[in-house]
N, C-alpha and C positions, 0 to 999 in steps of 0.2 A: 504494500500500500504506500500509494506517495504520500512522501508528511506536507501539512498543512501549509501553505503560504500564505501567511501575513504580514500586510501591509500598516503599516502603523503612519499615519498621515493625517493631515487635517487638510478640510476642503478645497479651502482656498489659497495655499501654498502652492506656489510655482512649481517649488522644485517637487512636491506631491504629485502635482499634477504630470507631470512628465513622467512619471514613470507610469502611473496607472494606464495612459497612453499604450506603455512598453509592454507593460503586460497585458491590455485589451487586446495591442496588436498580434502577441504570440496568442492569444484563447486560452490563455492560463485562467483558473479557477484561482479569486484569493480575498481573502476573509480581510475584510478594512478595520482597523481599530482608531477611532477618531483621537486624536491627542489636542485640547483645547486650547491653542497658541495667545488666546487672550487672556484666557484662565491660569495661566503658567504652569499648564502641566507639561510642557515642553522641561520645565526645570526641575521635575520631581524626581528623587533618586530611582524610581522605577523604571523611569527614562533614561534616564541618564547611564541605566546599566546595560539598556540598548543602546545609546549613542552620548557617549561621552562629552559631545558638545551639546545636548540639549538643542536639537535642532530635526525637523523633520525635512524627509521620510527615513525610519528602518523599514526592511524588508527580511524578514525570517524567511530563509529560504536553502535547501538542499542544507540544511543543518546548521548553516551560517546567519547570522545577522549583519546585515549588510545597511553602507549608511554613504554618503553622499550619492545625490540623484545620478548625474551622468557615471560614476563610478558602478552606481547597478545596472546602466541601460548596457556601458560594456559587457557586464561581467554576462548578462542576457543573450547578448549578443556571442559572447565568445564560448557558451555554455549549452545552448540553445542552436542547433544547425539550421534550422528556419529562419532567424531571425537576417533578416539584412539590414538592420541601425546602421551598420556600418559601409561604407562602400568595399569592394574586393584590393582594390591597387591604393596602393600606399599614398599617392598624390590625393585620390580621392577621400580617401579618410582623413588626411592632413586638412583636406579644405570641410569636410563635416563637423571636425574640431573646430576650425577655427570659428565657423557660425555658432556652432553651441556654445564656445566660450565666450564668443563677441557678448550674448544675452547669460548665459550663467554665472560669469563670470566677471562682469564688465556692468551690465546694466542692474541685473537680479541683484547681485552683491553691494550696492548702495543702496536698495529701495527693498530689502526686507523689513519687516516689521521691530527688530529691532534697535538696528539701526537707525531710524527716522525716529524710532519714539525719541531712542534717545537725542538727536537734535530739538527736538521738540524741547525735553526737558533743559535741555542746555541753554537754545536758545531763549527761551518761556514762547513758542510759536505758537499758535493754534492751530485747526486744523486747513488755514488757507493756507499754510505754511507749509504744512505735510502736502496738500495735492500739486504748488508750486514747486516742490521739491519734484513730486513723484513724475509730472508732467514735465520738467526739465529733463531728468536721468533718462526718463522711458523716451522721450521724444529725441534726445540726440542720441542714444542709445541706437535706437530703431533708422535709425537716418544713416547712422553707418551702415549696418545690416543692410540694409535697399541699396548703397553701392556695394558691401561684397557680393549683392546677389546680381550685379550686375556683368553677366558675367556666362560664357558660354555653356562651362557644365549647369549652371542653373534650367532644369526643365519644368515639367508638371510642379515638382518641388523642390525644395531648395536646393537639391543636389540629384540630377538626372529624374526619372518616373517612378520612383519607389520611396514613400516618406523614410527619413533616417533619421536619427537622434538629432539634426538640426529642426524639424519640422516639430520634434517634440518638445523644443525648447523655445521654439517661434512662437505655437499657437496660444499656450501661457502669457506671453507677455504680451502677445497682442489684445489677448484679455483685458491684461492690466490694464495699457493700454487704454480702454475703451473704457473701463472700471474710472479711472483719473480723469479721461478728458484728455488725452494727450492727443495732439492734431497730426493723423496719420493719412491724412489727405494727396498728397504728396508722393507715397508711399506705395506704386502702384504695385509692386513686387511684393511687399509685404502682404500687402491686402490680400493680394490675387491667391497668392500662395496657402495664406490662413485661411480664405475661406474652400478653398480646392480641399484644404485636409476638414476644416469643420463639418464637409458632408459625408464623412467617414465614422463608419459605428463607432472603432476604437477610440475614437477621439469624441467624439459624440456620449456615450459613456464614461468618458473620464473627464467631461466638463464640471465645473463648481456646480451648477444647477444640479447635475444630474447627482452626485453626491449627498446633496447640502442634506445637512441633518434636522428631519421631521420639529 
């Protein structure tokens, strides 16, 4: 009997988001356990003894608990022989990195939750402050992204016709995105792309609505 995979996540997390993505996309069965990132159970020692930094998602899985997003969409991918997150040639995968890390790593990593609270508390800002901030980051954030996807291997999605772990880390922020009010008008790439993968089950199933808890 295969053992149980769960996913330990809260709704509305990016990097959450992107894997449930991963695993819709493989037809994996996996049990959600909500951890409440407003409530601080992200920082209770029960957590903390799945992910040491107190941050989601874990992923209990093939025996292991697993913890940074794109660290599990690899390990999926390199675990998993259906999966194609990743492209085959080396060039191709250097350029699917660089799109996931452009937003994982670049735009996602100033505009978590708690980073931004704490400016808030620092600077005494209110919440025009937080959506100025969010609408800054995500809007040039996403402006580069639309030129690296300017760019030949760019097809269907961000990387030839098969969504990859760039696509998984797109449609999240384009979220956001939309969530803040960040002006992606401009953005025809981006757009085009997020909505080509939003009519996808996988992704369609791993939206915040589709989760949000009763």
């Amino acid at each position: 009997m295969n053992e149980e995979i769960v996913l330990y996540d809260y709704w509305r997390s990016s990097a959450s988001f992107r894997v449930r993505i991963a695993l819709n996309s493989l037809g994996l069965s996996y049990r959600r356990v909500s951890i409440d990132l407003l409530g601080g159970v992200q920082r209770s020692p029960e957590h903390r003894a799945r992910n040491p930094q107190g941050l989601v998602p874990a992923l209990a899985i093939d025996g292991h608990m697993l913890t940074q997003s794109l660290a599990i969409i690899e390990y999926l991918a390199e675990t998993r022989p259906e999966a194609r997150f990743l492209p085959a040639d080396p060039l191709g995968r250097q350029r699917v990195r660089t799109l996931s890390y452009a937003i994982a790593m670049e735009i996602h990593a100033v505009c978590n939750t708690g980073i931004v609270s704490h400016v808030l508390d620092i600077t005494g800002g209110g919440e025009a402050v937080r959506a100025d901030w969010m609408k800054k980051f995500i809007g040039e954030g996403l402006t580069a992204v639309e030129t690296l996807l300017d760019n030949p291997a760019t097809g269907t999605f961000c990387h030839g016709d098969t969504p990859t772990m760039a696509d998984f880390c797109l449609v999240p922020q384009v979220y956001n995105a939309e969530r803040w009010g960040a002006d992606l008008s401009r953005l025809d790439r981006v757009r085009r792309i997020a909505e080509t993968c939003r009519a996808l089950p996988p992704f369609q199933a791993a939206h915040p609505e589709a989760v949000k808890p009763a």
